[in-house]
N, C-alpha and C positions, 0 to 999 in steps of 0.2 A: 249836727248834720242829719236827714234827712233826704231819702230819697221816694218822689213824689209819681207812678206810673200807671199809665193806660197801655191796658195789653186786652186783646181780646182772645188770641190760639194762644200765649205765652212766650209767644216770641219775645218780648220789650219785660214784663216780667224776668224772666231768666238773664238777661242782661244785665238789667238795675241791679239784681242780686248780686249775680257773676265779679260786678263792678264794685259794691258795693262791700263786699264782702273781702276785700284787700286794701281800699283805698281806707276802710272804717267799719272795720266785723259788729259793733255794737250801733251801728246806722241803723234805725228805724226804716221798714219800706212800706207803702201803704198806696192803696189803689186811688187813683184819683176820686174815686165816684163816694169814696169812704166820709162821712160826716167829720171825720178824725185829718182829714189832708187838710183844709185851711189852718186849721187850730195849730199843725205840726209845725206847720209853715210858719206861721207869728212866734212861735218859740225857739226857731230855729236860724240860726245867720247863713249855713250854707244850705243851699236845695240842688239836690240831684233829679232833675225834671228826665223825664223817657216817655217817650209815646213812638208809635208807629208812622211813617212816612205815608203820607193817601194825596197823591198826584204833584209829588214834592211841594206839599202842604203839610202843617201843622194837622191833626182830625180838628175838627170845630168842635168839639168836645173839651180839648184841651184850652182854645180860645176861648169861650167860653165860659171855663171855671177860672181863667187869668183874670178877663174882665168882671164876671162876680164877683170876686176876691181883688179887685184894682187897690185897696188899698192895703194889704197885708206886701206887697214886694218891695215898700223903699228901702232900702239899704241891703237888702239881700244878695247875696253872691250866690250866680245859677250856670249850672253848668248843663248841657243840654246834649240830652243822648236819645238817636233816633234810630229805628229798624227801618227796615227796605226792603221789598223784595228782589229789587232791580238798582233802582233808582230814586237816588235822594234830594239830587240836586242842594238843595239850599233849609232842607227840610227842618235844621236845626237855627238857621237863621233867622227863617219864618218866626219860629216860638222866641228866641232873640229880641227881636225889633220889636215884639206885641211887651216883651218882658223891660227893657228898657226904657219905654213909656213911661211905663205905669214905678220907675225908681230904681229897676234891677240892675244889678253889677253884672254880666256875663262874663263870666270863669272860663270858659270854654265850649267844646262842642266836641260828637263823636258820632258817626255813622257806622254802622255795623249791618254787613245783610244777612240775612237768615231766610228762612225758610218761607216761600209765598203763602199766603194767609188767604187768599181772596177763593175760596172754596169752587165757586162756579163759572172760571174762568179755567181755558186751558194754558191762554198765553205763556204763564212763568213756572208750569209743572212741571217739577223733576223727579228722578228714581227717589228711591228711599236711601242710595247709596252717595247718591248727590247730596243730599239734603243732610246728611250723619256727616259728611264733608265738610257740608258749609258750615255747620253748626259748631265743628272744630277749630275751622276757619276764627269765626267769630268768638271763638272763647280766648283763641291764639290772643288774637287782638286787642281783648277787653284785660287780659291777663297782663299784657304790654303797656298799655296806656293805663292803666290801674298801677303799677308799681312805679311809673314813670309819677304819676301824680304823688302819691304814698312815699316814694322815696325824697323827690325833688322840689315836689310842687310844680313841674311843669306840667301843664295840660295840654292835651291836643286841641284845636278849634276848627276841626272841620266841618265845612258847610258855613262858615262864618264869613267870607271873602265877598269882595264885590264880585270876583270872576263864578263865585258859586250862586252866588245871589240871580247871575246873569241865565247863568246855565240850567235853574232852575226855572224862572221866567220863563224864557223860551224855551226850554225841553222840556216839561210840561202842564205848567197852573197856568199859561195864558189858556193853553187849547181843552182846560177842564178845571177852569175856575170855577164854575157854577156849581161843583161839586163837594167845593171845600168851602162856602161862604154859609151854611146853614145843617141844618140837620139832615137826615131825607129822608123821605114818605115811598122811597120805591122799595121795599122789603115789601116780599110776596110771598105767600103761604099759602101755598096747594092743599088741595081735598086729601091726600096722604096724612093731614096732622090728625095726630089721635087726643091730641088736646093733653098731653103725658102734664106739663107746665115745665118741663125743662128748660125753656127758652126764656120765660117768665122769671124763673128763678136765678138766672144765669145773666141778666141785660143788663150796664152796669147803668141804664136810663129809665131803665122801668119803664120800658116803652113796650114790651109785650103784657099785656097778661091773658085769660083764658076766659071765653064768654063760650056760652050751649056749646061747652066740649070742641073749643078749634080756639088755636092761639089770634089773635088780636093784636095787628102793630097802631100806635098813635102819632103813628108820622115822626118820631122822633128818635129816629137811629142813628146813630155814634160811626154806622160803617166799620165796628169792630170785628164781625165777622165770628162774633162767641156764641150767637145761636146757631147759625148757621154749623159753626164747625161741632157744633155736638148733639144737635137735632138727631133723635135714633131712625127716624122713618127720613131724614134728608128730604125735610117739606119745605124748607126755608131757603129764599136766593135773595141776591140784590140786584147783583151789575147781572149774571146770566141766568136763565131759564131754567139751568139743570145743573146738581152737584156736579161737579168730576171726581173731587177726593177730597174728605174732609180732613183739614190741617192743624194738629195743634204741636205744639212745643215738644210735650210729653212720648208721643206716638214713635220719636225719632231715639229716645236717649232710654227705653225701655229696656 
């Protein structure tokens, strides 16, 4: 077993763990972008796949390294665990369908929301006391579905339904498909950057690096929101113009 994640603030990170660490404490976790995640994957029969929900979409990041790697999933059992800030709709299903393609067995699915990630948006900002909630919330939950697996072998499959499939459609990848079919080139970096290479160091796409002292995107952002949320001068945005608060995993559970 093997569990396989894209986290940018540590939201989907801390889960695969949380999960990971009752269904099978000696499971391997390893970041998607790691040269070591295909290779796990061929050696392994289950896969605990996690990534983040982005417009109850799969990230393209994650399709992406599926179709890369098309032929490493025949016969594999994948079980598909997504975060949310809100809303997931089907976000698990999406990774599902791209996975059963290409040979995969789907074991299940799990939706879990946490804490919003998306820095320069105020839409889904909550207190700090909000956010220590949800996070309790969501351990509550992983902690349930984690021994329900571990003890029974029942898994939970949410987000796998025709009626969730539906609800994401139309709640919302029709009204911001263009979003999740490729990488994107709209990451912006203000005259604030001091050119530290935090953000360089930190892309799990190597899509920043650092030219005459100011960070440099190549159009190939993941929309993980890991520069962004740890940028020290907060020069970095995507969807908004201006930081409101930068979000990671860690900030809450200190």
């Amino acid at each position: 077993m093997v569990g396989i994640y894209m986290s940018g603030t540590g939201n989907t990170k801390h889960c695969i763990e949380k999960l990971l660490s009752i269904v099978e404490p000696s499971a391997k976790i390893i970041p998607i972008e790691s040269p070591d995640a295909a290779p796990a994957i061929k050696e392994n029969e289950e896969i605990y796949m996690a990534f983040p929900t982005q417009f109850s979409n799969m990230p393209y990041m994650v399709r992406d390294f599926i179709q890369t790697n098309k032929d490493i999933w025949a016969g594999k059992k994948v079980f598909c665990l997504t975060t949310m800030g809100a809303f997931s709709g089907d976000g698990t299903g999406c990774c599902a369908r791209v996975l059963k393609k290409y040979g995969a067995e789907i074991t299940g699915g799990l939706m879990v929301k946490m804490p919003d990630s998306v820095c320069d948006s105020k839409l889904l900002k909550k207190t700090r006391e909000e956010n220590i909630r949800i996070i309790k919330d969501a351990d509550k939950k992983l902690e349930k579905a984690a021994k329900e697996i571990r003890d029974s072998g029942k898994t939970p499959r949410e987000g796998l339904s025709v009626f969730a499939h539906i609800a994401g459609l139309f709640g919302q990848r029709l009204w911001f498909y263009n979003k999740t079919t490729g990488y994107s080139s709209k990451l912006k970096i203000s005259d604030a950057c001091i050119g530290c290479g935090q953000c360089a160091k930190n892309c799990p796409m190597g899509n920043l690096t650092i030219k005459d002292g100011k960070a440099i995107s190549a159009g190939k952002c993941a929309m993980c929101y890991k520069c962004i949320s740890t940028c020290p001068k907060q020069a970095i945005t995507l969807l908004g113009d201006t930081v409101v608060e930068q979000i990671r995993y860690e900030k809450f559970v200190m």
